[in-house]
C-alpha positions in Angstrom: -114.5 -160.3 86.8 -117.6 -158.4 86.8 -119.2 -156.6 89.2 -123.2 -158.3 90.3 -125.7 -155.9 89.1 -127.9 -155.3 92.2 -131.3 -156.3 91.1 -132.8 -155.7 94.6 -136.1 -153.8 94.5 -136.0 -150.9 97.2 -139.3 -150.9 99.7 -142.3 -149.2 99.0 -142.8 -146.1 101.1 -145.1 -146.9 104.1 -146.8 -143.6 104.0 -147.6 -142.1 100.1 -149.4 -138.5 99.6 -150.2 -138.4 95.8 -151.3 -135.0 94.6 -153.7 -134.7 97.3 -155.8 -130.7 97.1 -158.4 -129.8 100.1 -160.5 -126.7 100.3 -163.0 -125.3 102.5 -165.3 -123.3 100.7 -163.0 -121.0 98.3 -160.1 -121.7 100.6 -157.7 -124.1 99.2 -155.8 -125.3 101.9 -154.1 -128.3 100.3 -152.6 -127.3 96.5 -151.6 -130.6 95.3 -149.5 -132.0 98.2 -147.2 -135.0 97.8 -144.8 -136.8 99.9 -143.6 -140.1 100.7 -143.0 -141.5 104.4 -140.8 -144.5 104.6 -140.8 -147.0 107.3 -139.0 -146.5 110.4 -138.4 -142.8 109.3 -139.3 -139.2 111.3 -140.6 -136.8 109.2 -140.8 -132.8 110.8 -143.5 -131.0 109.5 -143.1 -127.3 109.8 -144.8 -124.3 108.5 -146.8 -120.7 109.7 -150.3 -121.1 111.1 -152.7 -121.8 107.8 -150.2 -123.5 105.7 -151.9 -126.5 105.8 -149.9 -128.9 108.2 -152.6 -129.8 110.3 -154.9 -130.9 107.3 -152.8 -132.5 106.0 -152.2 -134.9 108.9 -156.3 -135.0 109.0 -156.3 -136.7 105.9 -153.8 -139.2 106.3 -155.8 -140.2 109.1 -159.1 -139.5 106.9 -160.7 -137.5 109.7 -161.1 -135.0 106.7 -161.7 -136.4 103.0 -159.5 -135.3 100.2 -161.4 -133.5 97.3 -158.2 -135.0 94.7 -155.6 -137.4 95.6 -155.0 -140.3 97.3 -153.2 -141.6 100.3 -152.2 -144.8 100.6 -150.8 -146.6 104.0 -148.6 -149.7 103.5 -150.2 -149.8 100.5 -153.6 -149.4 100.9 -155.9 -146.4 100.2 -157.3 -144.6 103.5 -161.0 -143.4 103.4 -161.8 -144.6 99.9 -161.6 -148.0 97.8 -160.6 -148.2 94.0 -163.4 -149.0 91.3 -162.7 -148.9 87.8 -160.6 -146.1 87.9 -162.8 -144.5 90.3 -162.3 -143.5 94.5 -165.3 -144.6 96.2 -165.4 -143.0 100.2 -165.8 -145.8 102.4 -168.7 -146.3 105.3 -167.9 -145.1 108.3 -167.3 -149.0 109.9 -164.5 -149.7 107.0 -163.2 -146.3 107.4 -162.4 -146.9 111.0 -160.7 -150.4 110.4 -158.2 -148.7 108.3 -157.9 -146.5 110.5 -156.5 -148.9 112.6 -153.1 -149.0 111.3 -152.8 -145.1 111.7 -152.3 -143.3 115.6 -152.9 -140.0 115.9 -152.1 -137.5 118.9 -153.6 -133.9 118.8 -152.9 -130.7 120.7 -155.7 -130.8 122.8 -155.8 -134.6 124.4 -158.7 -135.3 123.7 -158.6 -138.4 126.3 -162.1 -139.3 127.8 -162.8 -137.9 131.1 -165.0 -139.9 132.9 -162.4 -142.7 132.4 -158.9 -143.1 134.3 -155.5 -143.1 132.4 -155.9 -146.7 132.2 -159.1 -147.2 131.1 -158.5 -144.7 128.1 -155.6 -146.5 126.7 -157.4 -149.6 127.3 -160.5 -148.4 125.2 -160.3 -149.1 121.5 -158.1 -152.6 122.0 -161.5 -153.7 123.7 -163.9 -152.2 121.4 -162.2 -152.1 118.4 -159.9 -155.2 117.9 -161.7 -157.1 120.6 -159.1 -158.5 122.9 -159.3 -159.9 126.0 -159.7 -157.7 129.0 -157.1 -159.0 130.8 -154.4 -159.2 128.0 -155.3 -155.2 127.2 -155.0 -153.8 130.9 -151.6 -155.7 130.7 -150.4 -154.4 127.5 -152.3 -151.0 128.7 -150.3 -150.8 132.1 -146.8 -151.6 130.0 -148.0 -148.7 127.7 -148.7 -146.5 131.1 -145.0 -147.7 132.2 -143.1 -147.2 128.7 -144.3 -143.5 129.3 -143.5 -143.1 132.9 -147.5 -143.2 134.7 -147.7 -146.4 135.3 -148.3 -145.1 138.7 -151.1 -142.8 137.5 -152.9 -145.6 135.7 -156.2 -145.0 138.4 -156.0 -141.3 138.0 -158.8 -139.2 135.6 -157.1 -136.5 133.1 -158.3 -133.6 135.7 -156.1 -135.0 138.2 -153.5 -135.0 135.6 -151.0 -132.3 134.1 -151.2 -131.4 130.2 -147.8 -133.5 130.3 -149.2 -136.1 131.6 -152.4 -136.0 129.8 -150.5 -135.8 126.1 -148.0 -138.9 127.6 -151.4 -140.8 128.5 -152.7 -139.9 125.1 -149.5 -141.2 123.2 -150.0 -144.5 125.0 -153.8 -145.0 123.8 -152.9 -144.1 120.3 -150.3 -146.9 120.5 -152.6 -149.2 121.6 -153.7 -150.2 118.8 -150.6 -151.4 117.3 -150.4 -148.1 114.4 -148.0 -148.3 111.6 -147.3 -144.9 111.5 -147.9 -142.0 114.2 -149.0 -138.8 113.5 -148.6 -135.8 115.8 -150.1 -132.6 115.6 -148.2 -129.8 117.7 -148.1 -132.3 120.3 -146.6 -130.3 122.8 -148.5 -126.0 121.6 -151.1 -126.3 124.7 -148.6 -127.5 127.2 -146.8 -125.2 129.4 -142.9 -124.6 128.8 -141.9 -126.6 131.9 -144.1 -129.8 130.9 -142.9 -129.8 126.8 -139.6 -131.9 127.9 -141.7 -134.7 128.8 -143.5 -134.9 125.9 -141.0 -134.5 123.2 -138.7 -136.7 125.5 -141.0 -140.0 124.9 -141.1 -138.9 121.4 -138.0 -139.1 121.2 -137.6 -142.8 122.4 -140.2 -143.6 119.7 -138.0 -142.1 117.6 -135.1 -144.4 118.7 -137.2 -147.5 118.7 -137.9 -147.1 114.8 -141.9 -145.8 115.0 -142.8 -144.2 111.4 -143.6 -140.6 112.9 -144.8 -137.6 111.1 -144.8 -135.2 113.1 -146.7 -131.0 113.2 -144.3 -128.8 115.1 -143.2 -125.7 116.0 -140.1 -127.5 118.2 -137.2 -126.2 115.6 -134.4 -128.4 118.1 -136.6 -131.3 118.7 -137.2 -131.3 114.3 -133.3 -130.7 114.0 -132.3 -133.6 116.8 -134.5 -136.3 116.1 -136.0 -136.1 112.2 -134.2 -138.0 109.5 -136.2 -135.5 107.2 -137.9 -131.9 107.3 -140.3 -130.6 105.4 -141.6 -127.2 105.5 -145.0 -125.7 103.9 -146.6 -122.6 103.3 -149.8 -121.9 101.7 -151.1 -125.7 100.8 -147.8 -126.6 99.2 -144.6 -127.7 100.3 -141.6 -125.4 99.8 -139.0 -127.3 100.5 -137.2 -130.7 102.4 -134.3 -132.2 103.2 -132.6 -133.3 105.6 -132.3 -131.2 109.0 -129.3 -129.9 108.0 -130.4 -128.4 104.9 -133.9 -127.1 105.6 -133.3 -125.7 109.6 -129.7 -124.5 109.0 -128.9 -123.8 105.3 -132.6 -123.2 103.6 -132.6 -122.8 100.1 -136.0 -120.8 99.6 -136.6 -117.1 101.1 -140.0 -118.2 102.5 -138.1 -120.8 104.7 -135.4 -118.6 105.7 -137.8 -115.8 106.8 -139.7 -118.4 109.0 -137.1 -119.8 110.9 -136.1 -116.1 111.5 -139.2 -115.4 113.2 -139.1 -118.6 115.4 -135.5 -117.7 116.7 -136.5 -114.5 118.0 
């Protein structure tokens, strides 16, 4: 008897980085970077200051364009639209619907200070997607719980700790519902004592299936918790694999002599 022949066609990647270059000036930051996010899966990011991490998550979110490349979310190109053949940037208004599907958290909050933890996270869902002001605070104050400040939800971010401010700023980003979340050193401006908090809602994401790609300098938190690593160094990647690989047994020199200078 033989054996089916499994015909099942596996998922696309959620997240797809084609070839994608980026300079400032005569600085190339971004030589031609590709890599594929799939659902449901963490992706650690590491690298030395100027590899081009950060810019990288910048253009997945399109807050910086891409001079050649494309990246596509679920499917669909972010920042530009496809023409005959040609990428076409998008106006500002279409840029930010796509936007939609994409939460970002950076290393400074960036939360809004004239408005309390609760009226941040409840911000875009009423300006953006247009829901109802009661349904929002709702889903806002279960946001404010999931991260433990549901009890801060009336305080402003200068009566908060940078803990507290980055968990607040994870809840606004998931808000709006993202597909994938991206995380920029979430946890460099926080002091040592306050970085548990951060990583450990992180890591409950993590657990609950969120697509993450995640910046970070947090060599346990990248071992623990991503299903993959991937490690850059001057606008290309180097290597990745699996934590195991890249962390403990690195196959390039560059790699290697990294992860020797954050153990010390």
């Amino acid at each position: 008897m033989s054996t089916p022949v499994d015909t099942t066609v596996p998922p696309a990647p959620l997240v797809t980085i084609q070839d994608v270059e980026k300079s400032y000036g005569h600085n190339e930051v971004l030589k031609g970077v590709s890599l594929e996010v799939n659902a449901g899966e963490v992706v650690g990011v590491l690298g030395p200051s100027g590899s081009g991490k950060s810019t990288l998550l910048r253009c997945v979110n399109h807050l910086e364009d891409v001079d050649r490349g494309e990246i596509r979310v679920d499917g669909v190109l972010v920042g530009y639209r496809e023409h005959r053949g040609r990428l076409h940037e998008l106006r500002p208004k279409e840029v930010a619907a796509r936007r939609r599907d994409i939460g970002m958290v950076f290393q400074r909050f960036n939360l809004f200070g004239h408005l309390t933890a609760l009226e941040n996270v409840v911000e875009a869902p009423l300006r953006v997607r247009r829901r109802p002001r009661a349904e929002a605070r709702a889903e806002a104050m279960a946001l404010l719980d999931s991260v433990g400040l549901a009890h801060r939800a009336d305080a402003y971010p200068s009566q908060l700790s940078g803990g507290q401010q980055q968990r607040v700023a994870i809840a606004r980003a998931l808000a709006m519902k993202p597909k994938v979340m991206l995380f920029d050193e979430p946890t460099s401006a926080l002091d040592p004592e306050l970085v548990g908090e951060v990583l450990g809602v992180m890591r409950r994401l993590a657990d609950e299936g969120m697509t993450m790609i995640v910046v970070t300098h947090e060599i346990g938190f990248a071992r623990e918790v991503c299903d993959r690593v991937v490690f850059m160094a001057d606008g290309v990647v180097v290597e990745q694999g699996p934590p195991s690989q890249v962390i403990d047994a690195p196959q390039h020199e560059r790699t290697r002599a990294f992860l020797a200078r954050m153990s010390r």
